[in-house]
N, C-alpha and C positions, 0 to 999 in steps of 0.2 A: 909349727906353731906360728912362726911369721911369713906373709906372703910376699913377696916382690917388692913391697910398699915399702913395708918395715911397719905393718899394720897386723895389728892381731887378728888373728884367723879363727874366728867362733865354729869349732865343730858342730854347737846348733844352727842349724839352717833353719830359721823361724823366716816364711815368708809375709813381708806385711802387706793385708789388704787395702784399698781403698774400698769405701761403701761409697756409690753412686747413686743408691736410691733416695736421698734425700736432696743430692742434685736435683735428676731428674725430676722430684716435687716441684722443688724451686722452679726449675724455666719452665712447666707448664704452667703454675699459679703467675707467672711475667707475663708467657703469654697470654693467658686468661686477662690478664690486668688490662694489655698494651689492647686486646679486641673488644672489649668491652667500653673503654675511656676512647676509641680512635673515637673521630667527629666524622661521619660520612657526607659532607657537605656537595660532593660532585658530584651533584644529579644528574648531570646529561651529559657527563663525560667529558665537560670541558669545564674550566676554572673563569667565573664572572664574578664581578665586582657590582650587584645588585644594589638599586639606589632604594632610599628608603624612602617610609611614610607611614604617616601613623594612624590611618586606615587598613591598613592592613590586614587579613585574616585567611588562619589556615584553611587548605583548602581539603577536602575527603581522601579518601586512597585510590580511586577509579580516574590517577589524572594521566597524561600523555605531557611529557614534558620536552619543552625543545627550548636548545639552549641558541643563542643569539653570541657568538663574541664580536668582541670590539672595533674586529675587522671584516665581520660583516657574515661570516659565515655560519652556516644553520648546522646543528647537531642534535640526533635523534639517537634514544638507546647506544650513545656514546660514538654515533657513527658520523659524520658529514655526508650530508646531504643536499644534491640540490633546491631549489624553489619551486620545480616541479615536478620533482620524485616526493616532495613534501604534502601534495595535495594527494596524488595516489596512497601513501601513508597513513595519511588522516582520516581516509575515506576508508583505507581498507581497517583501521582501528575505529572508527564510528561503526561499519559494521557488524563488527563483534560486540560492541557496549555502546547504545544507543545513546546511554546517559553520562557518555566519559567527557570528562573537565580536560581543555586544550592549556596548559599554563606556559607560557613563553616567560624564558627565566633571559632576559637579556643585559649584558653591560650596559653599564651607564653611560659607556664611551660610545655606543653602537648610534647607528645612524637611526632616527625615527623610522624613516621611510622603511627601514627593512622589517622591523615591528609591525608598520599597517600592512606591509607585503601579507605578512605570515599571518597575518589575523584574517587578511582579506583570504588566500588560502583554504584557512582553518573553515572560515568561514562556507566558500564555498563547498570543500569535502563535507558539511553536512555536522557540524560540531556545533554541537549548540550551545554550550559555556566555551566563550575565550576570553582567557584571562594573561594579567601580564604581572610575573611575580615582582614582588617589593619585598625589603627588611623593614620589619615594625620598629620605629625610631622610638 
């Protein structure tokens, strides 16, 4: 009747369950939550501090995006790149989409000069809109 303990010993052995399925509801409606509310802001695989202006406007979905950081360096489809694998790039994406939008998303700490590089680039690969993204103030 008593065990070891000095605990009463229930000849029922009733075992208790846990239900997990109302768990498991829960942390997928989280994750549902946390995928939907994220802000995908890193478009070119790197993190800029875009300057603003209030001319600004969005641009279509047919755009080629190359991001400029601070320090000078070029990134395409999240990758670095140099300044003249940049023009083979553009040329071989004009291409495929005659009509694709070049948008240069660069810091505001970044050197001008590396801006007219990549525009003049753009330019020569054969891209006929370059543009250089802003935040609408």
């Amino acid at each position: 009747m008593f065990d070891d303990f000095g605990l009463i010993n229930k000849s029922n052995n009733a075992s208790a369950e846990i239900n997990i399925g109302p768990l498991i509801d829960l942390v997928f409606i989280l994750l549902i939550f946390f995928v939907v509310t994220t802000n995908f802001n890193r478009q070119t695989g790197i993190d800029v501090s875009r300057p603003k202006a209030q001319t600004a406007v969005t641009q279509g979905q047919k755009t080629l995006l190359i991001g400029i950081t601070r320090e000078g360096t070029l990134h395409v489809y999240g990758r670095q790149v140099s300044i003249d694998r940049l023009t083979a790039l553009v040329s071989e994406e004009v291409s495929k989409d005659p009509s694709l939008n070049v948008v240069i998303i660069s810091d505001q700490q970044a050197s001008v000069g590396t801006a007219v590089q990549v525009m003049d680039k753009c330019a020569l690969a054969g891209a006929a809109k370059v543009s250089i993204a802003a935040d609408k103030e």
